[in-house]
C-alpha positions in Angstrom: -26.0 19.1 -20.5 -23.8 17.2 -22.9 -20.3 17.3 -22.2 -19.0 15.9 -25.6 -20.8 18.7 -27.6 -22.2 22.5 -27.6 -23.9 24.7 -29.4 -21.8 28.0 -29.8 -23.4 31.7 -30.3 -23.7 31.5 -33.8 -25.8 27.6 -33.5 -22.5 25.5 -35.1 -21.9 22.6 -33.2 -18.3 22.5 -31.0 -17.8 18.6 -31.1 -14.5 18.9 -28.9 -15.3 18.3 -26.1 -12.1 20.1 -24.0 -13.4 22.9 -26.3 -16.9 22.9 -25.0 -15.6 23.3 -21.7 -13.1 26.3 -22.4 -16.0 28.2 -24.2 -18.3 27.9 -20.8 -15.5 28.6 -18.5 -15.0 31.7 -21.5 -18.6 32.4 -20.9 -19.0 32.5 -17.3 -16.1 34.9 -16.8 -17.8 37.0 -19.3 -20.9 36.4 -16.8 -18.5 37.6 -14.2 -17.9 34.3 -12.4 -14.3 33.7 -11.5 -14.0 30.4 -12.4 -10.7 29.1 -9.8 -12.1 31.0 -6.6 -10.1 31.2 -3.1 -12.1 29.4 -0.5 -15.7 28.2 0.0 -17.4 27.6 3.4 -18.3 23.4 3.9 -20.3 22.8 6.3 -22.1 19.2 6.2 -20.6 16.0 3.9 -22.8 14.0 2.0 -22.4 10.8 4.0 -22.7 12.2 6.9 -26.0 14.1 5.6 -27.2 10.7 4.6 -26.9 9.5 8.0 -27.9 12.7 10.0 -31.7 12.6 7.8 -31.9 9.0 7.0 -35.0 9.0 9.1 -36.5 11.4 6.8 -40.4 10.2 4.8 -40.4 10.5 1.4 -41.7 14.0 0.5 -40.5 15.3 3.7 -38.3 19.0 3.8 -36.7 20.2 6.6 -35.6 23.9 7.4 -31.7 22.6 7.5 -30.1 25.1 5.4 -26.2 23.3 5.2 -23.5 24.1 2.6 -21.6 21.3 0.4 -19.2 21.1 -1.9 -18.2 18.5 -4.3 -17.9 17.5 -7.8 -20.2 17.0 -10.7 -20.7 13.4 -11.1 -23.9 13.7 -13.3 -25.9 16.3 -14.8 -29.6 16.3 -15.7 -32.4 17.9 -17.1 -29.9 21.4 -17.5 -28.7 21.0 -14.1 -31.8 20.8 -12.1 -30.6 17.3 -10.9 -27.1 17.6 -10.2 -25.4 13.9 -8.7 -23.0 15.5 -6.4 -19.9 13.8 -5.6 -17.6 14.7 -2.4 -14.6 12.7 -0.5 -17.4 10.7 1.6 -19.8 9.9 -0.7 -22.6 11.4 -3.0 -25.9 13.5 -2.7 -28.6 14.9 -5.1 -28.4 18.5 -5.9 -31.8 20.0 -6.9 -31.8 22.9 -9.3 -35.0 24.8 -9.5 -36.2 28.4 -10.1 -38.3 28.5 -7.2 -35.5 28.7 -5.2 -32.3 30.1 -7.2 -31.8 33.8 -8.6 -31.8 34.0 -12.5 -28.5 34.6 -12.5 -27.4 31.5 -10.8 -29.6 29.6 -12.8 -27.7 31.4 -16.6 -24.8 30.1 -15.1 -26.0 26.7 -14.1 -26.1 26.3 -18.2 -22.3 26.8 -18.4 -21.2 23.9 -15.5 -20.1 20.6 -16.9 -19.7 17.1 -15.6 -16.4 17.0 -13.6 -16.7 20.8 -12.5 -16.4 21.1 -8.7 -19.0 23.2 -7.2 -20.1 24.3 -4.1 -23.8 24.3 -3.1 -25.9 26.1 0.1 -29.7 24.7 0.3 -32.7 22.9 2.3 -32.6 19.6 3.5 -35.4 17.2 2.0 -36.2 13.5 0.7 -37.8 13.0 -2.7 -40.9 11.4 -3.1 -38.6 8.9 -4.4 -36.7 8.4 -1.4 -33.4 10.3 -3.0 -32.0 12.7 0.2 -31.8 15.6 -1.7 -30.6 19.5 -1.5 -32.8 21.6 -2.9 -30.1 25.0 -3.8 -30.9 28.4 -3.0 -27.3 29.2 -4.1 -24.6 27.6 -6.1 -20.9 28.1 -6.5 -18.4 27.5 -9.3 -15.3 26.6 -7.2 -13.4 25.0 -9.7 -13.5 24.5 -13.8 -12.6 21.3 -15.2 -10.9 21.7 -18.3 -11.4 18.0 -19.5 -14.1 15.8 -19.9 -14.2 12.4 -17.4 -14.8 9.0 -18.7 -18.1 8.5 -20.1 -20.0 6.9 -16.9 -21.3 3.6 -18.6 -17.4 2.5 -19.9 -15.7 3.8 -16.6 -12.1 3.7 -16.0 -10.7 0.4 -16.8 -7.6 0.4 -18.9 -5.1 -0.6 -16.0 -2.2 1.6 -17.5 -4.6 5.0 -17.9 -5.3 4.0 -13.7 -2.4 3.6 -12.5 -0.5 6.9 -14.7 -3.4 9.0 -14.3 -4.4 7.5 -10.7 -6.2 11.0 -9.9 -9.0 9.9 -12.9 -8.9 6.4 -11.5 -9.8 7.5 -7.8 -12.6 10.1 -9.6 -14.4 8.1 -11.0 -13.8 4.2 -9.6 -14.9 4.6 -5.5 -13.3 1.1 -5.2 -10.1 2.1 -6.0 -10.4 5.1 -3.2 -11.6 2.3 -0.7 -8.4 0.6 -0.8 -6.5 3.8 -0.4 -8.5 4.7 2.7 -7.9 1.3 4.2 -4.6 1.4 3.5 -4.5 4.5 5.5 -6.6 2.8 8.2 -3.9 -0.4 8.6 -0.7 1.7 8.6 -2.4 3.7 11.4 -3.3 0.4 13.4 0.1 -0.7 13.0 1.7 2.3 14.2 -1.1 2.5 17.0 0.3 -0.7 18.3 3.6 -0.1 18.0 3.5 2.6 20.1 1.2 1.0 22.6 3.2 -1.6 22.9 6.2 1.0 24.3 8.2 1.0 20.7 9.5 4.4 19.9 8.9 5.3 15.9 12.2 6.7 14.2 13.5 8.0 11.1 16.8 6.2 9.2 18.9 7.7 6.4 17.2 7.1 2.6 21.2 7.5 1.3 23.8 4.8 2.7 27.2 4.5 2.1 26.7 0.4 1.8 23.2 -1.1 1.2 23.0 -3.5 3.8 20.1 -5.4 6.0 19.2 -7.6 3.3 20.2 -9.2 0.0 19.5 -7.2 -2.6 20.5 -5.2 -5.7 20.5 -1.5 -4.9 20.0 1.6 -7.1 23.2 3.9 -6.7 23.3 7.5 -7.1 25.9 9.9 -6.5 26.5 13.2 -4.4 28.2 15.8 -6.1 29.2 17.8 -3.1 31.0 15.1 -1.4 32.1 13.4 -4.5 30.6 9.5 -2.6 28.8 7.4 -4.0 25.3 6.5 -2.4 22.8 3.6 -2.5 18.9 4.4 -1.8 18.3 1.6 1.2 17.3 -1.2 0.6 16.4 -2.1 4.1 16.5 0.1 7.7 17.4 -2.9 9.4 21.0 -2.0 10.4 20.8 1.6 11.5 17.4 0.3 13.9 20.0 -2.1 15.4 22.2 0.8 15.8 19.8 2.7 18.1 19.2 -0.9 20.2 22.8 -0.2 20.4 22.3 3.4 21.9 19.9 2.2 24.4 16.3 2.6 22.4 14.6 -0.7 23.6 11.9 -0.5 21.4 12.4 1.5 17.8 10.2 0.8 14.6 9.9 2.9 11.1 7.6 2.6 8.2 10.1 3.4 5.7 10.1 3.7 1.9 12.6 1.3 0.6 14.3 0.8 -2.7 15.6 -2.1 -4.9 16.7 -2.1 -8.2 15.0 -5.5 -9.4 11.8 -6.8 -11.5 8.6 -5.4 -11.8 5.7 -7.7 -11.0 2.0 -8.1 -9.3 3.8 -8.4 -5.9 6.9 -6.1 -6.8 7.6 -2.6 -7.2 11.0 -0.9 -7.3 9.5 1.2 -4.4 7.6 0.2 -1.8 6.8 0.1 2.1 8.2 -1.5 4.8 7.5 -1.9 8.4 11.1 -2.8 10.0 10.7 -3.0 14.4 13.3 -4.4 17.0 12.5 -5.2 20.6 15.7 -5.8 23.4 15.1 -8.8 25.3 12.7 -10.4 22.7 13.6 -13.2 20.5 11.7 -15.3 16.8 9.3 -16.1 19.0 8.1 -12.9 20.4 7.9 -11.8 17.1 5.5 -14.0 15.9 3.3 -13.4 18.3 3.7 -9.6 17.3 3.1 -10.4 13.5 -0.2 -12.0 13.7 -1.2 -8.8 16.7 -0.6 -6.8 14.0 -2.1 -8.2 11.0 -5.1 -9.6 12.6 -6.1 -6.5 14.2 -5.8 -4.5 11.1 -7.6 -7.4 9.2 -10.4 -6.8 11.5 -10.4 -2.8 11.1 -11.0 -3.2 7.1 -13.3 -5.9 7.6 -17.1 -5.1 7.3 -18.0 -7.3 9.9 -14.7 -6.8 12.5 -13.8 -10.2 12.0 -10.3 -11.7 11.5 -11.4 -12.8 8.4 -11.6 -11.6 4.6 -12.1 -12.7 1.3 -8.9 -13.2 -1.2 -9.6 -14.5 -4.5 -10.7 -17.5 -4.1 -9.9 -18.2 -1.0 -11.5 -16.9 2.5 -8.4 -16.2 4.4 -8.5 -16.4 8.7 -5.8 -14.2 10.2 -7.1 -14.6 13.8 -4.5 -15.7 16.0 -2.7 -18.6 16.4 -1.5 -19.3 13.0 0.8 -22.2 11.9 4.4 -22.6 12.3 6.5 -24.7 10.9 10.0 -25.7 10.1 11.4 -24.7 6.2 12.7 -28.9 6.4 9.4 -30.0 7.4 7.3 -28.2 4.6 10.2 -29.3 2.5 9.6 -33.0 3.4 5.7 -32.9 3.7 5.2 -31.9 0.0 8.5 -33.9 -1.4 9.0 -36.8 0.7 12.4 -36.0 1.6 14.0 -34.7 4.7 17.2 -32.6 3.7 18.3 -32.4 7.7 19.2 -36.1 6.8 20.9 -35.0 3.6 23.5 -32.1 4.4 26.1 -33.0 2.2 25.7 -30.2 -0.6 26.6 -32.3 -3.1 24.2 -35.0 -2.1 21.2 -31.7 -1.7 22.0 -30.7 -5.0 21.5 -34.2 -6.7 18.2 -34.4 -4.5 17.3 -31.1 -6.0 17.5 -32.0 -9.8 15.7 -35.6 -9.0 13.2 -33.1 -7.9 13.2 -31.5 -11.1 14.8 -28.1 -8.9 17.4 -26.1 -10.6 20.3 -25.0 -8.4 23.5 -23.7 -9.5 26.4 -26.3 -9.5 27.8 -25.1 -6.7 25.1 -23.7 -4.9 25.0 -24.5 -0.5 22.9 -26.5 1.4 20.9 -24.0 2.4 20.7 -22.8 -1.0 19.2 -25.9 -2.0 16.8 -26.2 1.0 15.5 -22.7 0.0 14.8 -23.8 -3.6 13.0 -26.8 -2.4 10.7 -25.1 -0.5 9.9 -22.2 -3.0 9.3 -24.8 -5.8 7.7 -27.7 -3.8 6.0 -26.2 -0.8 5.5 -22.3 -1.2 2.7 -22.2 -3.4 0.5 -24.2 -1.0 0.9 -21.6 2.0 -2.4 -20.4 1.7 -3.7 -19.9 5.3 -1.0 -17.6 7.6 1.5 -19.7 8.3 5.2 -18.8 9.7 7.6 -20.3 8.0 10.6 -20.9 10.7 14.1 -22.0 11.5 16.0 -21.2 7.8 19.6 -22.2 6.9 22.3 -20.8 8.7 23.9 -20.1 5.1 20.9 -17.9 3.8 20.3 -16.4 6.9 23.4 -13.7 7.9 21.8 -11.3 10.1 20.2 -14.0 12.3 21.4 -16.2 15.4 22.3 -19.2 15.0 19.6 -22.1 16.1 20.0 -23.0 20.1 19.2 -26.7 18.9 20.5 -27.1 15.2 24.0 -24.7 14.2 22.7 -25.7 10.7 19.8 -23.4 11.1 19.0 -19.9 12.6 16.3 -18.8 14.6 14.5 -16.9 11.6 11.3 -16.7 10.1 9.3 -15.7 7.3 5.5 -15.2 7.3 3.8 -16.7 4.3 -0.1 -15.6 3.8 -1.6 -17.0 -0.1 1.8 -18.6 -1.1 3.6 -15.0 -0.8 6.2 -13.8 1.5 4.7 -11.0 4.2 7.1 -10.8 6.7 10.7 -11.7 7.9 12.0 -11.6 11.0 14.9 -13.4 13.6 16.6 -13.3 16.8 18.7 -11.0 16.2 22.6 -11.6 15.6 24.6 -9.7 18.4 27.4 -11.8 18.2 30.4 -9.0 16.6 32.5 -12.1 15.8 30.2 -14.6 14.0 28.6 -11.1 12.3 32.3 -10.1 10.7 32.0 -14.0 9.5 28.8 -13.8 8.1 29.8 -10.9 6.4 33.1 -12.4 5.0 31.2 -15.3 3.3 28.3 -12.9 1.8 31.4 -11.0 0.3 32.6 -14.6 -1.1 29.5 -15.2 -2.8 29.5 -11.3 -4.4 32.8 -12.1 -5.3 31.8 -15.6 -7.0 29.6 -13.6 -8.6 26.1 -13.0 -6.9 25.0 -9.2 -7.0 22.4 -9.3 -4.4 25.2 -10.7 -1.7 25.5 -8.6 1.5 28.7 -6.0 1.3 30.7 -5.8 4.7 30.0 -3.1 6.9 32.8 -2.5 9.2 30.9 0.2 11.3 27.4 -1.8 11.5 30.1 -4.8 13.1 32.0 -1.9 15.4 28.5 -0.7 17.1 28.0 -4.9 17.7 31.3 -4.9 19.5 29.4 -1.8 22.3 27.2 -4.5 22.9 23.7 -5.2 21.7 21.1 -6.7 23.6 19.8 -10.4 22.4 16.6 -8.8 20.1 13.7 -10.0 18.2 13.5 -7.9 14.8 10.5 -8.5 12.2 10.2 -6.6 8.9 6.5 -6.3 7.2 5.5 -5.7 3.8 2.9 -3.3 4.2 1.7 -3.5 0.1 1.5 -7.3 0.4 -0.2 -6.6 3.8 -2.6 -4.3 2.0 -3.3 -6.1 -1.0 -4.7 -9.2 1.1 -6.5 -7.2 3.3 -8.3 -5.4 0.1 -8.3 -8.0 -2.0 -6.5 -6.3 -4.3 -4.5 -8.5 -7.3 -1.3 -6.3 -8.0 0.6 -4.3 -6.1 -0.4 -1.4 -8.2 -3.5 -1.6 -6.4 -2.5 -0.1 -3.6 0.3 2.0 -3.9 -1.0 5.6 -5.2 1.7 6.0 -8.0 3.5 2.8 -9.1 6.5 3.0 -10.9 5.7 2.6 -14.1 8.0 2.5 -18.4 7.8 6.1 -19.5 4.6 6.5 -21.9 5.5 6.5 -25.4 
């Protein structure tokens, strides 16, 4: 059947295609078929049909009788080949009189492509090889009211996927692989979470001051209470709170929120993995990071190896992966060791010989940072952690045992981006209330995306936390490596997107 044109009662032509479809859905009600029914009766999916008979010869029917349901995908001959389309995979429905009433097969005329049917039949491979259904009974179960893509142009304007994601994941099945093993590596994270004793919590969306990381917040209001409230930016400082209480082990996978630029690795919304572990420090959670990207690596991976395909690059995340100092990937792609240079003013002239911009008065550690995002970032290909940051861009970790220039901090860096970031954490209420102070400086000199103070965060410190190891994960940047994927919109369902003209 064509789904871009009819013929009506009266032999004109309907070349709307949404038309075409109302006037069958018109015709089978007049046929007496309710075209949005209740509830149909599934008993077998397609792939696991195609596994259950794949021994079947060619030309071989069984006395299976099983009961699908699915969507029309293509439509031949009137119906009597029907591709069949269902959340596992696809199956051949065949349509014939020898086996369906006359009035199944009148209405078998009025079903389009993208209509989602449900079909009871035999069992049987074509002489062609094609696993097959032969109907003895078919089902409207739900009436699309709009045509699908045409098959041979697809889906592949990237704004029409990622606003209308539900066409994009009909018709392009790579687009619902990722989704699925998206699905599959949260679950292996939280699996080994909780195997490894952490408990998973929930942390308040709404805070009073946006805090655990630097970064611009979006700020609502609450009538009722007549506050002003910031959507988190990180759950970093309410975990630490239940370390506080006595939770050894606490983890959440928790939507977060910041109110800065859209790009391939950014989204104003997005997914975070933040755990803490008492008694653990950096080093422990190094170890955890590459436990838990490796394994999920090998659960999306067709051959259950640690390593996948990204780009152009084949990408190993079995265990043990590099570490290495911020100063030493500083000086191994510019020649210059900044531990030998901490006089700012003598960082910040290093820094424009470099061809580096930093502000005039920008720290040390402000300059080491922008050394190694311009000179060695990009070259982080394999999983490497990144470790022992400037004290002075660093306010939520300990200070380094060897270096009080540095803190014991990493961050993970898999194909030149960011993944993870994680420290031992600060327990110190003292030196916390300091860090604090000078983040407040820097918002007052002008920088936005400083930390504000948070008197009560510094109060549950003075109770007494144990030394801890946090990490935070960014599970899209996780996902798009592990799926190949080249934006972020990939992989989350609905991206935030400008409102359509």
């Amino acid at each position: 059947m064509d789904n871009t044109a009819q013929k009506n009662d009266d032999n004109t032509t309907v070349s709307d295609p949404v038309q075409a479809k109302r006037d069958n859905m018109n015709k089978l009600v007049e046929l007496g078929v309710e075209p949005f029914p209740y509830t149909f009766d599934v008993t077998a999916k397609a792939a696991d049909l195609q596994e259950k008979y794949a021994h079947l010869e060619d030309g071989e029917v069984t006395e299976d009788v099983v009961r699908v349901a699915g969507r029309i995908m293509a439509n031949r001959n009137t119906g009597m080949f029907i591709d069949l389309k269902d959340v596992s995979g696809r199956i051949q429905i065949f349509s014939h009189k020898k086996n369906l009433s006359p009035e199944d097969l009148e209405r078998l005329k009025h079903y389009d492509i993208g209509d989602i049917i449900g079909i009871e039949g035999i069992v049987r491979r074509t002489p062609r090889s094609e696993l097959t259904i032969n109907a003895t009974s078919i089902e409207m179960l739900t009436k699309s009211l709009k045509p699908l893509p045409e098959k041979r142009h697809g889906l592949k304007d990237l704004e029409t996927r990622y606003r209308q994601r539900y066409i994009d994941l009909i018709i392009n099945d790579d687009s619902r692989a990722v989704f699925e093993k998206r699905s599959k590596i949260i679950h292996h994270i939280r699996d080994t979470l909780v195997e490894e004793g952490f408990l998973e919590v929930e942390t308040p969306v709404f805070h009073a001051i946006p805090g655990g990381t630097s970064a611009k917040p979006f700020l609502t209001h609450h009538n009722t209470l007549d506050i002003p409230l910031y959507l988190r930016i990180a759950v970093e400082l309410y975990l630490k709170r239940l370390v506080v209480g006595g939770f050894d082990r606490v983890f959440e996978i928790a939507r977060t929120f910041r109110n800065e630029g859209i790009s391939t690795r950014h989204n104003p919304e997005f997914t975070m993995l933040e755990c803490y572990q008492a008694y653990a420090d950096y080093n422990d959670m190094m170890d955890l990071t590459e436990k838990l990207v490796a394994g999920a690596a090998a659960k999306v991976s067709e051959d259950g190896s640690a390593k996948l395909q990204y780009g152009e690059h084949e990408i190993d995340f079995g265990s043990p992966w590099a570490r290495k100092s911020m100063t030493e990937l500083v000086k191994e792609h510019t020649g210059v060791d900044l531990l030998e240079h901490t006089d700012p003013a003598e960082a910040r002239k290093i820094a424009k010989e470099h061809d580096v911009h930093v502000d005039d008065n920008a720290s040390w550690g402000k300059v080491v940072e922008a050394m190694f995002e311009e000179k060695a970032e990009e070259h982080l290909i394999q999983p490497t952690h990144v470790i022992d940051y400037p004290k002075d861009i660093s306010p939520l970790a300990k200070v380094h045992r060897d270096n009080p220039l540095l803190t014991e901090r990493f961050e993970t860096f898999i194909n030149g981006w960011e993944i993870a970031n994680a420290f031992s954490e600060l327990n110190n209420p003292d030196d916390q209330r300091a860090r604090f102070e000078d983040q407040m400086a820097e918002r007052e000199a002008g920088d936005d995306e400083a930390q504000m103070m948070d008197l009560d965060f510094v109060e549950a410190l003075e109770y007494g936390m144990p030394p801890t190891g946090g990490l935070g994960i960014g599970i899209d940047r996780v996902v798009m490596l592990l799926t190949n994927s080249p934006s972020i919109r990939d992989v989350i369902a609905f991206p935030t997107l400008r409102p359509s003209a």
